[in-house]
N, C-alpha and C positions, 0 to 999 in steps of 0.2 A: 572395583575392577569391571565390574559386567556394566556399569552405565558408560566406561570408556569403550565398550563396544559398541553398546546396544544405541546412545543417544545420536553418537554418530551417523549409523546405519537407517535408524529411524528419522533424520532429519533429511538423507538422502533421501529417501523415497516419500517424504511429504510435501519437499520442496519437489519433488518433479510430479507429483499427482496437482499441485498447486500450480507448478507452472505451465504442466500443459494442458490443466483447465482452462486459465486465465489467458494465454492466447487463443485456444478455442473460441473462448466468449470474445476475445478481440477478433479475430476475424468473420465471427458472427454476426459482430457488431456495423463491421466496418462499411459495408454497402449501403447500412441504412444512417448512420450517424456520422460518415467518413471517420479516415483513419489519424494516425496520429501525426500532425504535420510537424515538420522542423525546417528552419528556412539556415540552407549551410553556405558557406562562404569556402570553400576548400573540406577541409575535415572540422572547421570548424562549426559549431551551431551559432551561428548568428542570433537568431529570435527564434523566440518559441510563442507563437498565434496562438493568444491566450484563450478565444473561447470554446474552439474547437480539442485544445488541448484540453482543459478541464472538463469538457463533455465526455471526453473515450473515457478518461479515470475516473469519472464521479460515476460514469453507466456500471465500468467493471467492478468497482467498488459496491456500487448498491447492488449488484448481483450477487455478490460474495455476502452481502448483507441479507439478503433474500434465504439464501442457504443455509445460513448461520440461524435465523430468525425461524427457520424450518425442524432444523435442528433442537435448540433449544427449546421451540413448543413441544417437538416430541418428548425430551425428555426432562423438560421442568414439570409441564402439567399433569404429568399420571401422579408424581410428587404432591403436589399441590392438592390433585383429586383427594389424593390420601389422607394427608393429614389434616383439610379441612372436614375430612369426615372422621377426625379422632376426637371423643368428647373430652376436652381440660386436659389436650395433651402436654406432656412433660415439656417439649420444646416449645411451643407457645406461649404456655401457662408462665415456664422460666422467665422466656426475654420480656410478658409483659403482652406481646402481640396477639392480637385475635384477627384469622384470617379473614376473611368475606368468605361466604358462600354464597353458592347457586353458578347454576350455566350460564349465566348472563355476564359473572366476572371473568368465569373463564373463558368464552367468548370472546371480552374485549381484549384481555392479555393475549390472545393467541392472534388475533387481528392486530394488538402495539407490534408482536415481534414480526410477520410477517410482513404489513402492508407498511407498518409504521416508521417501522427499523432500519428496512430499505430505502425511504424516503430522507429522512432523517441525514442519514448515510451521503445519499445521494446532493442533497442541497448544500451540507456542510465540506461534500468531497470537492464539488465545484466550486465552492470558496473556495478551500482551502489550495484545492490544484491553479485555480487564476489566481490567486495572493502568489503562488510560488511562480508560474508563468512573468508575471509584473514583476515581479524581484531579480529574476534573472534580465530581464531584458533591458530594465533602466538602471540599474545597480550594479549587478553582480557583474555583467559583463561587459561593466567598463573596468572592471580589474582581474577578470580571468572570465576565459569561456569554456563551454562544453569539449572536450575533441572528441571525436571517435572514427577511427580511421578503417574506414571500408574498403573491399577489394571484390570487384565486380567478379559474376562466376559466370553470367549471359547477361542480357540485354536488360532484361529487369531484376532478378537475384542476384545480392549481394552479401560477402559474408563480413563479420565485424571480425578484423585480423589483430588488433590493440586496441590497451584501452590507457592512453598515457595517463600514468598514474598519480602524480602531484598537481599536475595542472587538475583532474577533474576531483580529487578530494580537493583542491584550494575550492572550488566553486562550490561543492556538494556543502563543506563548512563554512564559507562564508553565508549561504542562503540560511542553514540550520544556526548560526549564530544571529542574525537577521530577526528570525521567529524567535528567537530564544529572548533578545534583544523589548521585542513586540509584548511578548508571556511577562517577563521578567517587572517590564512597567505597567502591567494588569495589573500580577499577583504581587510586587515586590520585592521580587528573588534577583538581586541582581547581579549573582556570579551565572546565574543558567546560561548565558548564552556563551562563555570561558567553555563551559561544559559542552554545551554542544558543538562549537569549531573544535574540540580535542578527539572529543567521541566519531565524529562522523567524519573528521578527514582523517582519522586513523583507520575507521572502517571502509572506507571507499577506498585509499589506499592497497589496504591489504586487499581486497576484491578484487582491484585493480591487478595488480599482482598476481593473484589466484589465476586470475581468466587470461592473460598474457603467458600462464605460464603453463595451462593446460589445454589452450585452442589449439595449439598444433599437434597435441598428444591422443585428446579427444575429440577434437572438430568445434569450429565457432560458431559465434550465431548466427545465422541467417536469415534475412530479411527481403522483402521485394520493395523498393522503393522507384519511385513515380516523379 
């Protein structure tokens, strides 16, 4: 009964410490690397300009990689200081492992997770964001496109008033079946991509739904577009 309160509550306020970091660092971003472009035909997204697309998300992603990487050296290495200074401790000795010592190890693991992690992050997000840019613009959206239907508030803000809901879960599932499609002939697994057109036009959907159904209650999103 206390996690039907608490998970709830705790995921409000993580998600909005998350989300108004991460447009923080988008607009941080955006004078020096521009913003994120979308070429629309009505309310629809036409094309998504794959390099500039994958550059704002691989920047913000490796920044969240940077923080994460900052994090976890604080609190994996005192860890690590410790028990490589325990002689034939019980957890080592158990699994068989013997750590490394000396400042030198720990030096380089604190430089993989900081400088490394971010980097890492960053190469494989700019993949991975231009694979999805590519997919939507010669595939996906010759059989369903983006909508998102704006309503200007001045000259340059606008707020996002819907967000039709089948149309952009058909799109969001067909891309995540796509990858899944992609994985599935890597690893072998070839129901995953069934999985993912179920999982993610259900979830897009419902969001969809969510946000249609509390903008007018709570306020939309607002954007300045150019």
């Amino acid at each position: 009964m206390p996690l039907i309160i608490f998970l709830p509550i705790g995921a409000f306020f993580i998600t909005i410490l998350v989300g108004f970091f991460s447009v923080l660092v988008y607009n941080i971003l955006v004078p020096k690397l521009g913003g994120l472009k979308l070429e629309f035909d009505g309310d629809v997204v036409k094309k998504i300009p794959v390099i500039s697309f994958a550059l704002i998300i691989s920047a913000i992603t490796a920044i969240w990689a940077f923080i994460m990487g900052l994090v976890l050296a604080a609190v994996i290495t005192p860890m690590y200081s410790l028990i490589s200074t325990m002689p034939d401790n019980n957890i080592t000795s158990a699994a068989g492992v013997n750590l490394p010592s000396g400042s030198g190890f720990e030096a380089i693991f604190i430089v993989a997770l900081i400088i490394g992690l971010p980097i890492l992050v960053f190469v494989f997000g700019f993949i991975y964001s231009a694979i999805i840019a590519i997919l939507y613009n010669y595939v996906v959206s010759r059989v369903a496109k983006i909508s998102l239907k704006f309503e200007a508030i001045n000259r340059d803000l606008n707020e996002l008033k819907n967000i039709p809901l089948l149309q952009n879960a058909l799109v969001i599932g067909l891309m995540s079946a796509i990858i899944g499609i992609i994985h599935s002939i890597i690893f072998q697994n070839y129901t995953e991509f069934i999985y993912n057109f179920v999982i993610y036009f259900a979830v897009v959907a419902l969001m969809a739904y969510i946000y249609n159904f509390l903008a007018p209650k709570i306020g939309s999103i607002k954007v300045k577009l150019e």
